[in-house]
C-alpha positions in Angstrom: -29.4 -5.0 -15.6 -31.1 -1.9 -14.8 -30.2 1.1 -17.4 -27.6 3.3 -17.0 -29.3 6.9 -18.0 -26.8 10.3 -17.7 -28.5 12.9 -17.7 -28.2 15.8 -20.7 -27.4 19.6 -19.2 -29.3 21.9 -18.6 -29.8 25.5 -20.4 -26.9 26.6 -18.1 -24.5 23.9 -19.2 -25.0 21.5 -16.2 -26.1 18.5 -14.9 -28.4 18.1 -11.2 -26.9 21.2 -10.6 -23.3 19.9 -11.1 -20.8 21.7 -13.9 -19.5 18.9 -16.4 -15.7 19.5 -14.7 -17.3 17.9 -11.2 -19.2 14.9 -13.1 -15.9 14.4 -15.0 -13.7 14.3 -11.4 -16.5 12.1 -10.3 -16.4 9.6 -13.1 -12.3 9.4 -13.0 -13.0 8.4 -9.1 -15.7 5.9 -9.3 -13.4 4.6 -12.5 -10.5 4.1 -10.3 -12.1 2.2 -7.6 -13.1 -0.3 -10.1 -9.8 -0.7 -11.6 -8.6 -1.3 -8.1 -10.9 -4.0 -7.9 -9.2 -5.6 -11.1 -12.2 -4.5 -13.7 -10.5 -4.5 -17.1 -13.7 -5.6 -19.4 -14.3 -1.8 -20.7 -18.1 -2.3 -21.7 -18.9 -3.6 -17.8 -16.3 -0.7 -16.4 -18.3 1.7 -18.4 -21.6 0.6 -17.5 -21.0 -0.1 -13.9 -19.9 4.0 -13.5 -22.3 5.3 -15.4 -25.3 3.3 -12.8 -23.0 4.7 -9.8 -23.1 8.2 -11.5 -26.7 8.2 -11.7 -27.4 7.6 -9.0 -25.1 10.6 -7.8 -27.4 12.7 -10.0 -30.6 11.7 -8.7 -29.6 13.0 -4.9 -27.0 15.8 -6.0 -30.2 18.4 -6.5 -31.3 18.1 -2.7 -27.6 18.2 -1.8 -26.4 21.2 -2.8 -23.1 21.9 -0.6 -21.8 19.1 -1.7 -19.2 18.4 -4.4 -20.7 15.2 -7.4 -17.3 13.5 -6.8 -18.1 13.4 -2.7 -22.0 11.8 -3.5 -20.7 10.0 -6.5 -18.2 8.1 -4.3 -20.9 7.8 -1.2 -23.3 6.0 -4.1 -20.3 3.4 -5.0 -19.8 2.4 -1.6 -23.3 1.9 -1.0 -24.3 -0.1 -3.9 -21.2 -2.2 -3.8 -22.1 -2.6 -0.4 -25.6 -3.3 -0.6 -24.4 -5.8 -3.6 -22.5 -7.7 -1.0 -25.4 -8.3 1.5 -27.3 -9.8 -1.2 -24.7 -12.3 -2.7 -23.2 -12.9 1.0 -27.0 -13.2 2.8 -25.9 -10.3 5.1 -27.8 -7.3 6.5 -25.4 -4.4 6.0 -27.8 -2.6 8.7 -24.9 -1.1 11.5 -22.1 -2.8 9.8 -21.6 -1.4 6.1 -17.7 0.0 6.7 -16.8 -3.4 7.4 -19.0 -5.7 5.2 -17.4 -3.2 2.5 -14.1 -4.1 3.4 -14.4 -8.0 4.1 -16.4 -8.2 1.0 -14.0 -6.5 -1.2 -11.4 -8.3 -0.2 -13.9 -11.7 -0.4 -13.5 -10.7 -3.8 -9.9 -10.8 -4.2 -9.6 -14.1 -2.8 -12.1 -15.5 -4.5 -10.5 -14.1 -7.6 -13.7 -12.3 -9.2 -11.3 -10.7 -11.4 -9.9 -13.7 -12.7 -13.7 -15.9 -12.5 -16.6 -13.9 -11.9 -15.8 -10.9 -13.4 -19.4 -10.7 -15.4 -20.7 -11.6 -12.1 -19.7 -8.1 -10.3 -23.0 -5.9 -9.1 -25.3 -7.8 -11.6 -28.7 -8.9 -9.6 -29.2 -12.6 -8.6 -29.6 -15.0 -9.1 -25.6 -15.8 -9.2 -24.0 -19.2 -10.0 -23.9 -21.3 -7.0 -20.1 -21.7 -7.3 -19.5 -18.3 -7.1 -21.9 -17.7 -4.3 -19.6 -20.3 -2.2 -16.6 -19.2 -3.1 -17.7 -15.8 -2.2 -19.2 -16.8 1.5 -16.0 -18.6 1.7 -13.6 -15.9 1.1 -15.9 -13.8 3.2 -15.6 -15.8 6.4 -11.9 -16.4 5.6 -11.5 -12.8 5.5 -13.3 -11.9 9.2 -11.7 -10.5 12.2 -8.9 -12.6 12.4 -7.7 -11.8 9.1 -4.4 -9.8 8.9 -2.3 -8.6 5.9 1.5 -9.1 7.2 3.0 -6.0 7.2 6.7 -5.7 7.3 8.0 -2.2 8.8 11.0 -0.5 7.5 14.2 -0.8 9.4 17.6 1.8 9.2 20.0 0.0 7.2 23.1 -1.1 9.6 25.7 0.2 7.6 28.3 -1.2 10.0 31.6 1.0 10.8 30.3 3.6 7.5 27.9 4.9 9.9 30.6 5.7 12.9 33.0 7.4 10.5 29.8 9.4 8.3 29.1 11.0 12.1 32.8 11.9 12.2 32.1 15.1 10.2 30.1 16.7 12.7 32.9 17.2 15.0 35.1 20.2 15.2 38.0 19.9 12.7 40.7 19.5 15.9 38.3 16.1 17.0 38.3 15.6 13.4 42.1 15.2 12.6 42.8 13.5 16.3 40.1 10.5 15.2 41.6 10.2 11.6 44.8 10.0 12.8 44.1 7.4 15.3 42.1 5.9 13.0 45.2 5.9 10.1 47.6 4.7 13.0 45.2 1.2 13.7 44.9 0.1 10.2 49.2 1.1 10.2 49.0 -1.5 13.3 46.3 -3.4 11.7 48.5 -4.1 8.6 52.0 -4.2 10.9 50.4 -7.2 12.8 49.1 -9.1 9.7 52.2 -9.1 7.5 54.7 -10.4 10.3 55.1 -7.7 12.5 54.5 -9.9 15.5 57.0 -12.3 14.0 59.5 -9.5 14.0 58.7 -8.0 17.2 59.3 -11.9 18.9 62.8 -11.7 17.5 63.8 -8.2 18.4 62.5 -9.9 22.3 64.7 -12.8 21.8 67.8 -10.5 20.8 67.2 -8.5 24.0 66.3 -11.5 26.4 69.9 -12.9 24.7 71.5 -10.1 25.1 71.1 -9.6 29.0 71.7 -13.3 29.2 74.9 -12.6 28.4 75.9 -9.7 30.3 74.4 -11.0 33.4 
């Protein structure tokens, strides 16, 4: 493993040109992007961000306009990436955004976390099951590979939606459509506790009733 040097400041407080509060940003970011690849052994966190951040310092003097966290994060990508072309036998020439991708992701499903941790960015040679299961995971994650996505939908909230709209009426509509509304659960309840029942027999009464004065 080659060493991870940082660099001491300068007489005026800085390193390549960088204040400490931009190499520190840049060290939380490069951090982060290994702990979204699952990296939770804190010697190998620690000694794959301080390689990335050297790196940063060896361009940042020729690069002045540009922030250490913006280079820092440029040098991750490209020696991650350049990491996968060896293990994976691909030339990362015209295609690094997506060998980056499909070879991070190679690395979830081949669960580097979980296996190969110690394996991550060290130079070959690599165990040869690791080296398969990586190509594998590679191929399985090409072009045809999609994360299913599932898009958020309103909630059908059913009649609670018609009557929440209610309150945007003027308060005549308002009072009109309540009252309706007040008169079909009156119905509602009328017809489900006999009402029809009782209405058949006031019928009768009156079909009787002119029966016998006809």
């Amino acid at each position: 493993m080659e060493p991870a040097l940082i660099n001491l400041t300068d007489v005026s407080g800085e390193i390549a040109g960088r204040s400490l509060e931009e190499w520190n940003a840049a060290y939380v970011k490069v951090e982060n992007y290994f702990h979204a690849l699952r990296i939770r052994n804190k010697p190998l966190l620690g000694q794959m961000v301080l390689r990335v951040l050297e790196r940063a310092q060896k361009r940042a003097p020729s690069e002045p306009g540009r922030s250490a966290t913006e280079i820092a994060a440029e040098e991750m990508d490209r020696f991650v990436t350049s990491w996968f072309a060896e293990v994976l036998q691909t030339s990362p020439v015209g295609s690094e955004q997506t060998l980056s991708t499909r070879g991070r992701l190679a690395l979830l499903l081949a669960d580097m976390p979980g296996k190969w941790q110690d394996q991550f960015l060290r130079p070959g040679p690599w165990p040869d099951e690791f080296v398969e299961a990586m190509r594998d995971s590679f191929f399985r994650a090409g072009p045809d590979f999609q994360l299913s996505k599932m898009a958020p939908r309103p909630l059908d909230l059913g009649p609670i939606t018609t009557l929440t709209k209610f309150g945007k009426l003027p308060a005549v509509r308002i009072a009109v459509v309540w009252t309706s509304f007040a008169v079909l659960l009156v119905m509602f309840f009328w017809l489900t506790h006999g009402g029809v029942d009782k209405l058949n027999a006031q019928l009768q009464l009156l079909i009787d009733w002119f029966k016998q004065n006809d």
